[in-house]
C-alpha atoms as one frame of an Amber mdcrd trajectory, in Angstrom:
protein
 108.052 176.485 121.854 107.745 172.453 122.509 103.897 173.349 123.934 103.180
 175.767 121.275 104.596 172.816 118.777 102.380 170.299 120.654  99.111 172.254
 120.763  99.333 172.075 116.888 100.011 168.723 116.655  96.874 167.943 118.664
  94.819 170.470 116.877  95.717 168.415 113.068  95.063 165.249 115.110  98.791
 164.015 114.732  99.508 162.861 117.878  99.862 159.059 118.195 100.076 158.951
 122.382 101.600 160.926 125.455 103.792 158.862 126.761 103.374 158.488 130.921
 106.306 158.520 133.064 107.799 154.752 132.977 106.097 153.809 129.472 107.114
 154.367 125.952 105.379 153.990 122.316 106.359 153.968 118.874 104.710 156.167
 116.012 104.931 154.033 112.622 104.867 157.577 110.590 101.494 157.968 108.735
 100.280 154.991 110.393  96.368 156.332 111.202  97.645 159.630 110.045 100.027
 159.983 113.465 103.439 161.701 113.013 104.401 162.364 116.370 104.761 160.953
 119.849 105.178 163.679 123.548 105.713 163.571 126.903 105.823 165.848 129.872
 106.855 166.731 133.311 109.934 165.720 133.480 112.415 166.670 136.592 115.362
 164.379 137.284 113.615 161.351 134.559 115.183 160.663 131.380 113.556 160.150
 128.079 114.704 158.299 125.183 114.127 159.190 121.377 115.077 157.110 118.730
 113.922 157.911 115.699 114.167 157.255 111.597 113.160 158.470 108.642 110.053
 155.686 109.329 109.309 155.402 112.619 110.400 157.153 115.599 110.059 155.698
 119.575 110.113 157.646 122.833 110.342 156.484 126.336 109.789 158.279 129.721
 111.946 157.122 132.199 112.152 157.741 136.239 115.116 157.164 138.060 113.688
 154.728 140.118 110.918 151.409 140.306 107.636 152.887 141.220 106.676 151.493
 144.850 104.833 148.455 143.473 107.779 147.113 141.595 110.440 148.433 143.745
 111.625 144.611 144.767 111.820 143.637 141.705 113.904 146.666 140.626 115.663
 147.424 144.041 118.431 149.405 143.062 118.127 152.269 140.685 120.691 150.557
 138.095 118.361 147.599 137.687 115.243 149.793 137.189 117.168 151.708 134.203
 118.664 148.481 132.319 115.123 146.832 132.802 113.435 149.835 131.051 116.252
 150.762 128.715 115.664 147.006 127.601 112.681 147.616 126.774 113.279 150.250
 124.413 116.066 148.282 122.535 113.126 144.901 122.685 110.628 147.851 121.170
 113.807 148.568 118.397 114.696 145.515 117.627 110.876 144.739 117.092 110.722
 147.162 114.621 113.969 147.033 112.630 112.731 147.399 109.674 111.240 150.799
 110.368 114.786 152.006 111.634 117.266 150.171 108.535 118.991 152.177 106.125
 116.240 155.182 107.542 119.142 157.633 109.314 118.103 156.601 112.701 119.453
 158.273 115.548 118.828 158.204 119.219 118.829 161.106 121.650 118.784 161.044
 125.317 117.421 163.997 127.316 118.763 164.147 131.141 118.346 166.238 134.172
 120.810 169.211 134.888 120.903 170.055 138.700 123.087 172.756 140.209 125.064
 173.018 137.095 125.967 169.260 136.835 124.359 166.063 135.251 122.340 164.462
 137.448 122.543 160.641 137.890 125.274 160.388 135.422 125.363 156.718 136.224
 122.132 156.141 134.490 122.805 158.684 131.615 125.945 156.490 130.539 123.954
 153.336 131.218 121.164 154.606 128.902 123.534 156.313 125.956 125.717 152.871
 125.905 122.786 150.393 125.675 121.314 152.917 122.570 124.903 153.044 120.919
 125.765 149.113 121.292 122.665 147.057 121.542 120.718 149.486 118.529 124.387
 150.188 116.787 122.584 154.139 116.999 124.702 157.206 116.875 123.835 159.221
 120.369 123.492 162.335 121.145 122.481 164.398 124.747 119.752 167.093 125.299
 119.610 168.732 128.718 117.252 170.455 131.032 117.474 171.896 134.150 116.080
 170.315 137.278 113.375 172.837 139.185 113.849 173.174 142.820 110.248 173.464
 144.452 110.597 176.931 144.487 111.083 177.145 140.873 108.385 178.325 138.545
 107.668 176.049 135.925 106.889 177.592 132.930 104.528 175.849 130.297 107.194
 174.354 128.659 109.150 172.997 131.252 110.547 168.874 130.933 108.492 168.524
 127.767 109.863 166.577 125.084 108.151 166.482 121.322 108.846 164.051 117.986
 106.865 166.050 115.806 106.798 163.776 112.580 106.380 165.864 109.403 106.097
 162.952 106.590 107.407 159.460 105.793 110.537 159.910 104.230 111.652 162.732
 106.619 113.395 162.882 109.822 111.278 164.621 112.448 111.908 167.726 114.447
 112.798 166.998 118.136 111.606 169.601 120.535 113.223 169.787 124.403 111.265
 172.349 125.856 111.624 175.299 123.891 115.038 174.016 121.920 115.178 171.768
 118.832 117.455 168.975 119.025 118.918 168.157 115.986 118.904 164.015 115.424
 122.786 162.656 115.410 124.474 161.194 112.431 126.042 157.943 112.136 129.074
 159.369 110.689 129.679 161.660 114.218 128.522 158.279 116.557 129.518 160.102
 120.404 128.185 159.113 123.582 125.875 161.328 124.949 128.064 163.054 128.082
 130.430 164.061 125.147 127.924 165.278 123.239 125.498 167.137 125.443 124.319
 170.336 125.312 123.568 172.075 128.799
């Protein structure tokens, strides 16, 4: 459904950016006409939504440094607070998009063999959202594809299709919609996820 979602979004030339593994953007909603923000391919990476009534942000996150950073970032912890701070540096840029706008934040993890993978990071990533942004959290899953795996089209692809300003967008994961979290029901994302 998220591809089938996506194509359209293309086709009415709403699409601010697809957002490349270790990067993230914000759509300002109506901002050059964009609405919505994608990414793909993921398998084991997390990505991070946040998103308003306003404004919505997504980042695409590996689990480790790329080789060309990897001594800056040696340990996968580091990598994920470094980039994680980015996101919050990207919020806090942009309060005024997210203020009194029902933001929420949603983060999408990895399911392998029936468990979360890298919970370590997932908690890392849900805290930082809920106490640095002050953002109810929620979890999204997906499963993890061996190499053996087929991946069907709409395999580790995540969509904030924007609809108007005013409105909180749908959030596609794969071929589920996430609903954005409340303030009112403020969880961290392990309690909260859906597998």
């Amino acid at each position: 459904m998220a591809v089938a979602r996506l194509e359209q979004v293309k086709t009415l030339s709403r699409l601010k950016a697809m957002v490349a593994m270790n990067d993230f953007d914000i759509v300002r909603f109506g901002e050059e006409n964009k609405y919505s923000l994608a990414t793909k391919d993921l398998n084991s990476c997390h990505a991070v939504i946040i998103v308003s009534r306003k404004a919505a942000i997504l980042a695409h996150i590996a689990p480790n440094a790329p080789d060309n950073v990897r001594n800056q970032y040696p340990t996968s912890m580091a990598w994920i607070t470094y980039k994680i701070n980015q996101v919050v540096q990207c919020f806090t840029s942009n309060k005024g998009y997210f203020e009194n706008q029902g933001p929420g934040g949603i983060v999408v993890y990895g399911i392998f063999n029936n468990e979360v993978a890298l919970p370590d990071q997932l908690k890392l990533i849900a805290a930082t959202v809920q106490n640095k942004m002050q953002l109810a959290v929620k979890g999204a899953s997906y499963k993890i594809l061996e190499i053996q795996d087929s991946r069907g089209q709409n395999k580790g692809v995540v969509l904030i299709e924007g609809v108007a300003i005013g409105q909180l967008p749908h959030i596609w994961v794969e071929d589920r919609q996430v609903p954005v979290p409340q303030a009112a029901s403020a969880r961290t994302a392990t309690a909260s996820s859906s597998k």
